[in-house]
C-alpha positions in Angstrom: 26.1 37.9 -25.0 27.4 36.5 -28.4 30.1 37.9 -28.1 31.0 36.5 -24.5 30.0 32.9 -25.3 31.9 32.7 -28.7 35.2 34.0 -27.0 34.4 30.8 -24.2 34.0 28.6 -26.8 37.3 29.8 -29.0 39.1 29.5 -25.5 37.8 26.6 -23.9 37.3 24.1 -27.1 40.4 22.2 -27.0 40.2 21.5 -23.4 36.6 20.7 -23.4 37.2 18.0 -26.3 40.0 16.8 -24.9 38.2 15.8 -22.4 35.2 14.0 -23.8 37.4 12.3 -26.0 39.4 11.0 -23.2 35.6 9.8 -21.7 34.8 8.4 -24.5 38.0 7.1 -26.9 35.8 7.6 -29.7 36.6 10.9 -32.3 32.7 10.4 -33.6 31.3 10.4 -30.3 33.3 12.9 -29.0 32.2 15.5 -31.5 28.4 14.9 -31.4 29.0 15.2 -28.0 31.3 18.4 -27.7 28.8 20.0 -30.2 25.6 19.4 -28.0 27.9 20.3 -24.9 28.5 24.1 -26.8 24.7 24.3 -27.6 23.5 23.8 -24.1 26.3 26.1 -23.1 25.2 29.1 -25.8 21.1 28.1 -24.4 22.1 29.0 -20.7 24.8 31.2 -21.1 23.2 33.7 -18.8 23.3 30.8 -15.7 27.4 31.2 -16.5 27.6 34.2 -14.6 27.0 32.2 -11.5 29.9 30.5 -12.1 33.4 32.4 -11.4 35.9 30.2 -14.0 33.9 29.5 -17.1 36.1 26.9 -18.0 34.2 25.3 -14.5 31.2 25.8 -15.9 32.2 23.9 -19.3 33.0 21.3 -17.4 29.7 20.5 -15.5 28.0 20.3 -18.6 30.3 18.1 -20.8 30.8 16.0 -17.5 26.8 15.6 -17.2 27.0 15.5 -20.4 29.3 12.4 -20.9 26.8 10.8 -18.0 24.1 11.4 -20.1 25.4 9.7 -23.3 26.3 6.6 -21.2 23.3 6.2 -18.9 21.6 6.3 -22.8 24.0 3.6 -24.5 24.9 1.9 -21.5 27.4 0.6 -19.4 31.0 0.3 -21.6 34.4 0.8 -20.9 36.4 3.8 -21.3 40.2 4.2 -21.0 41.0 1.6 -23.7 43.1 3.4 -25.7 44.5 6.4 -23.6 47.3 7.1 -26.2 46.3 9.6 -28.1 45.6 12.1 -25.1 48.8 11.2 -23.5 50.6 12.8 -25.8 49.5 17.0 -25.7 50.8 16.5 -22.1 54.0 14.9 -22.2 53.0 11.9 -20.3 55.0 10.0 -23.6 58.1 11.6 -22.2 57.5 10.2 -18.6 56.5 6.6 -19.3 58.6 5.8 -22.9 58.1 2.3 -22.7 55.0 1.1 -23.9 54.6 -1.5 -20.8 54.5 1.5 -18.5 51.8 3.0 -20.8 49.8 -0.1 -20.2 50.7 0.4 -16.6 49.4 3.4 -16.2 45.7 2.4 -18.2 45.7 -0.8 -16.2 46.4 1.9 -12.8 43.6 4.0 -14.1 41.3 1.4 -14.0 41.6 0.3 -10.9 40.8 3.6 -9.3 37.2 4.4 -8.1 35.7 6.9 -9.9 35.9 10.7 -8.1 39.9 9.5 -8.1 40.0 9.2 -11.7 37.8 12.2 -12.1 40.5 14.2 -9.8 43.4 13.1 -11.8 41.6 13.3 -15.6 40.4 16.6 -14.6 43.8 17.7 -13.3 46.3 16.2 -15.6 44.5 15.5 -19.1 42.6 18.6 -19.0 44.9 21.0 -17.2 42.2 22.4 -14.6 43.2 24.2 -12.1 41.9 23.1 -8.2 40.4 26.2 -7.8 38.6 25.0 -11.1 38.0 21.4 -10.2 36.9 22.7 -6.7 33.6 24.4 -8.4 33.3 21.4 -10.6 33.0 18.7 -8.3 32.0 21.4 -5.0 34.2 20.1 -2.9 36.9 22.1 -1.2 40.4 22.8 -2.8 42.7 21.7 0.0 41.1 18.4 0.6 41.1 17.8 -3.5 45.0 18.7 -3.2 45.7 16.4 -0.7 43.4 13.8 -2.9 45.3 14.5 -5.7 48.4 13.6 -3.7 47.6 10.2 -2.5 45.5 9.7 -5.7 49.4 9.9 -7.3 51.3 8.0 -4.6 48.9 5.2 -4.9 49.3 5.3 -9.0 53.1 5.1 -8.5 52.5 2.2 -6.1 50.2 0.1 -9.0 52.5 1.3 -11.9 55.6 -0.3 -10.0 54.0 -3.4 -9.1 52.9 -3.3 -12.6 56.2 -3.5 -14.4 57.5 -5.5 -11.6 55.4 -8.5 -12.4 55.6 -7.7 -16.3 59.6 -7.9 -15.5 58.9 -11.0 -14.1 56.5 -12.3 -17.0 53.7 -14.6 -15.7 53.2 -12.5 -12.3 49.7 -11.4 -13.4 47.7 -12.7 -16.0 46.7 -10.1 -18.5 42.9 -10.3 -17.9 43.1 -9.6 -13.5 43.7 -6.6 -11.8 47.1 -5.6 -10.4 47.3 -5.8 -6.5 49.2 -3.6 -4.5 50.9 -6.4 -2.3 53.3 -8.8 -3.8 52.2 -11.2 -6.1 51.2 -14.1 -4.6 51.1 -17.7 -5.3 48.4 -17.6 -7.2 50.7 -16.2 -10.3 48.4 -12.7 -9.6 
């Protein structure tokens, strides 16, 4: 059993700190957490074989995990600084210009939260559908499709986005970006 769980945690520690650290932009947070996430994972190791990816497994707990340590501090936001996770996948390559990086954390934000999930899960921790299907036990066509609206409508905010910021003024810093044209309020 040892064994097993110490080859899940060699192979599956980046990814699962990755993604806490994205949840939680904080490096001290994110290892208290990662380390409880590894010892509930070594106590129930045996409820793993119910589970056909481990990495699925993983998952679930850091993600209940992550809940946990918020419904316990509170309510804060996440996603301030999104830099430093950006960068393992290339994302730096795609969006050079640091506007377009605030883009896309503005974009992020305005998502409701299973779309955010879908695309953290699928782009910042490299999980396969079949993966994310187990995770969040929902079918992997329909979280395919998801995932394809989820990144038409992100195009659709990060445009607007660097459209007004072209413009300067068409959005003040503090409101949300719309997906219509500015209007005449100056949002």
């Amino acid at each position: 059993m040892s064994e097993s769980f110490l080859d899940c945690y060699d192979h599956y520690f980046d990814d699962i700190y990755r993604y806490v650290l994205h949840k939680t932009c904080n490096k001290w947070d994110t290892e208290e957490l990662v380390s409880d996430i590894f010892r509930k994972a070594f106590e129930h190791f045996d409820l793993s074989k119910a589970y056909t990816y481990k990495k699925a497994w993983l998952m679930v707990i850091a993600r209940n995990t992550v809940i946990d340590f918020y419904r316990k501090k509170g309510r804060v936001t996440v996603k301030e600084n999104m830099e430093p996770y950006l960068e393992p996948y290339n994302f730096q390559d795609a969006l050079e210009e640091k506007d377009e990086i605030e883009c896309l954390k503005k974009s992020m934000n305005l998502l409701p939260d299973l779309d955010s999930e879908i695309i953290q899960l699928r782009y910042f921790s490299k999980m396969k559908f079949r993966e994310i299907s187990e995770l969040l036990q929902q079918p992997e066509a329909t979280l395919r499709v998801k995932a394809t609206r989820i990144m038409k409508k992100l195009g659709v905010l990060i445009s607007h986005c660097l459209e007004c910021d072209e413009r300067k003024g068409c959005r003040k810093a503090d409101e949300p970006i719309q997906t219509g044209a500015c209007s005449e309020r100056g949002v």
